[in-house]
Structures are given as structure tokens and as C-alpha cells.
C-alpha positions as CSV (number, residue, x, y, z in Angstrom):
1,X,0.0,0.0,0.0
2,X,1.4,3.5,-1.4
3,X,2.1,5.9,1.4
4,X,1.0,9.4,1.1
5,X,2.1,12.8,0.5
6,X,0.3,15.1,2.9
7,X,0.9,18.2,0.3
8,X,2.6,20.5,2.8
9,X,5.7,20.1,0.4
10,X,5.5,20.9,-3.4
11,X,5.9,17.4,-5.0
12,X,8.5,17.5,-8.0
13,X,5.4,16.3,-10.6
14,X,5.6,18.3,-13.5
15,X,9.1,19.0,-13.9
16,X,10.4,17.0,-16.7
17,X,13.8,15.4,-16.1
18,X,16.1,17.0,-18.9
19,X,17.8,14.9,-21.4
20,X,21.7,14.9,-20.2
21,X,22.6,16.7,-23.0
22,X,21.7,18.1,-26.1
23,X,23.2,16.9,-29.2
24,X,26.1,14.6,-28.9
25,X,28.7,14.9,-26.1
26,X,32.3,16.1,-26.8
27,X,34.5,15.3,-23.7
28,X,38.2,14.9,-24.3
29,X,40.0,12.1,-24.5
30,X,38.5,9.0,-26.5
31,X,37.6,9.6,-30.0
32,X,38.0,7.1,-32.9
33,X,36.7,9.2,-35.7
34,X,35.1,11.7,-33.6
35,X,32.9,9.1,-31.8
36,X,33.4,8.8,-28.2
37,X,33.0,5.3,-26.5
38,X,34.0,4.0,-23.2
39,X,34.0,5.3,-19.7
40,X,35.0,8.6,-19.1
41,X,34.0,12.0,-17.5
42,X,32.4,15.0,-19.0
43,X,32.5,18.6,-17.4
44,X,30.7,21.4,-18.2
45,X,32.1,25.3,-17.9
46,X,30.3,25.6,-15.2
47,X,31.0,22.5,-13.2
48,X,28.6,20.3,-13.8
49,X,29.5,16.5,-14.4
50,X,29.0,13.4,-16.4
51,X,30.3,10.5,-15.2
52,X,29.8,7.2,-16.9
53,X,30.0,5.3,-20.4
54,X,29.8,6.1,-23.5
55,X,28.7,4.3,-27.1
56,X,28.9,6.4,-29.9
57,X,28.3,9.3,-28.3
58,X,25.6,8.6,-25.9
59,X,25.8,8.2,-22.2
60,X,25.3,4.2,-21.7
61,X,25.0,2.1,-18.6
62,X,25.4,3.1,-15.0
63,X,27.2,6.6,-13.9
64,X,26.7,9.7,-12.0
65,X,25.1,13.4,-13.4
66,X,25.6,16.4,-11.2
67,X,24.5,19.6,-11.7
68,X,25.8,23.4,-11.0
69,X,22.3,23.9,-10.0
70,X,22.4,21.0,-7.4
71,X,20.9,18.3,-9.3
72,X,22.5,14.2,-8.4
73,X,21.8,11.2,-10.1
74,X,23.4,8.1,-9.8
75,X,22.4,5.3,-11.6
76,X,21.3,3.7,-14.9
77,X,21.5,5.6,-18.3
78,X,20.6,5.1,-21.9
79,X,20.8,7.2,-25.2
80,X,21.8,10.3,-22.8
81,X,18.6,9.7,-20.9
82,X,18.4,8.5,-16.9
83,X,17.2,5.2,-17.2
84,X,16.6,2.1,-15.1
85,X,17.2,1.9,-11.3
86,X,18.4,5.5,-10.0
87,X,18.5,8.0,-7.2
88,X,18.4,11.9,-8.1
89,X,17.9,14.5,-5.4
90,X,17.4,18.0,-6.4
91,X,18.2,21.4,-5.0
92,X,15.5,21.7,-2.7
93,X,16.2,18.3,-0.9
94,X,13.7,16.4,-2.2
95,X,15.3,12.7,-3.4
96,X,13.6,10.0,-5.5
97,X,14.6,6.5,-5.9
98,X,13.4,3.8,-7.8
99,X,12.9,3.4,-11.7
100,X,13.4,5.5,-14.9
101,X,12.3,5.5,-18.4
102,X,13.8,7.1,-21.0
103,X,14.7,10.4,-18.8
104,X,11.2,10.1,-16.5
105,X,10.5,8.4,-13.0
106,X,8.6,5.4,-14.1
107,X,7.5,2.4,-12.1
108,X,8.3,1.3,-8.7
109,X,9.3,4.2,-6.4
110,X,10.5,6.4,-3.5
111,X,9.6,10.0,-3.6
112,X,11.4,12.1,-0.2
113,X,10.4,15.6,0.5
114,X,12.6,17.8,2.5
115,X,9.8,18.7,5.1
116,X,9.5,14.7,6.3
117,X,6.7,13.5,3.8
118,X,7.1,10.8,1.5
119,X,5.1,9.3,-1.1
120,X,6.4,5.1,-1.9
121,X,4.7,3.1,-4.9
122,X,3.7,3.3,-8.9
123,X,5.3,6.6,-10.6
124,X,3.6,7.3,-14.3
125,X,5.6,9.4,-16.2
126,X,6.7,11.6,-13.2
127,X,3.2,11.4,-12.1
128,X,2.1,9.3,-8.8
């Protein structure tokens, strides 16, 4: 049985989770004809971080994503997108954990807000 959220914290529901990044990633170090594969580490200008895998391009298999702006993930990735089993807490202190699909909480989860409430069962497309 799904616990509650008791709405005295602003749940994180319509806030898409951003694709990693847009267009193909560039970090140094690993080209073979301009196409990046293996693990390696991505940084931004302004600090933010890409840890993980890569196949042609794309951010692949399980790694870490941090934001200047205080966003982490750890966990599962796919075509640049957070995908599979994964925990992401945001600025505000609220932290999810559970599954991803193709960028979006989907499935089983645990949603955490920073005031104490939590919400635990089906996610829909960042929807619970």
C-alpha cells in the first residue's frame, strides 16, 4: 500500500527530467573518428559533471550526473537519458529512488520531501 504525501511540500510532478545533453557529447580524450566510446568523464564550464559510459556518443550504462544547479543522479543511463534503477535528489532536498524510463520516473518508487513526507509506490511518467 502506497504511502501518502500530505501536500505540505511541493511534490516535483511536473518538472520534466532534462535529457543529459543536447546533441552529442564532446568530452576529451576518447575519440575514434570523432565518436566517443568507453567510460570517461564530461565537465561542463560551469561545473557540472557526467560520469559514466559512453557508445557512440551517448551516455550508456550506470554513472553519475551532477548539476551546477544541485541536481544528483546516480544510476542507470541510456541514449543520454536517466534510465533504469536511479536516485536523483534535487536542490530543494527532495530525493527519488526507484525506476526510470527514457529520462522520466517510471515504475516502482520512493519519492522524499525535505519537510519529512514521502510518497512510496507506482510513478507514471513523473506522475504518482
Amino acid at each position: 500500500t502506497p504511502s501518502h504525501h500530505s501536500g505540505r511540500c511541493t511534490p516535483l510532478r511536473c518538472a520534466p527530467l532534462p535529457s543529459v545533453v543536447n546533441g552529442p557529447v564532446r568530452p576529451v580524450g576518447w575519440a575514434t573518428r570523432d565518436i566517443f566510446s568507453g567510460s570517461g568523464t564530461y565537465t561542463w564550464a560551469d561545473t557540472s559533471r557526467l560520469k559514466c559510459d559512453f557508445d557512440d556518443n551517448l551516455a550508456t550504462g550506470k554513472g553519475s550526473f551532477t548539476t551546477a544547479a544541485g541536481l544528483k543522479y546516480y544510476g542507470g543511463f541510456r541514449k543520454n537519458r536517466f534510465h533504469g534503477k536511479g536516485k536523483m535528489k534535487i536542490a530543494s532536498g527532495a530525493a527519488f529512488e526507484g525506476s526510470f524510463f527514457d529520462g522520466r520516473m517510471r515504475g516502482k518508487g520512493k519519492m522524499t520531501w525535505p519537510c519529512g513526507d514521502k510518497y512510496v509506490g507506482d510513478f507514471e511518467d513523473q506522475h504518482m
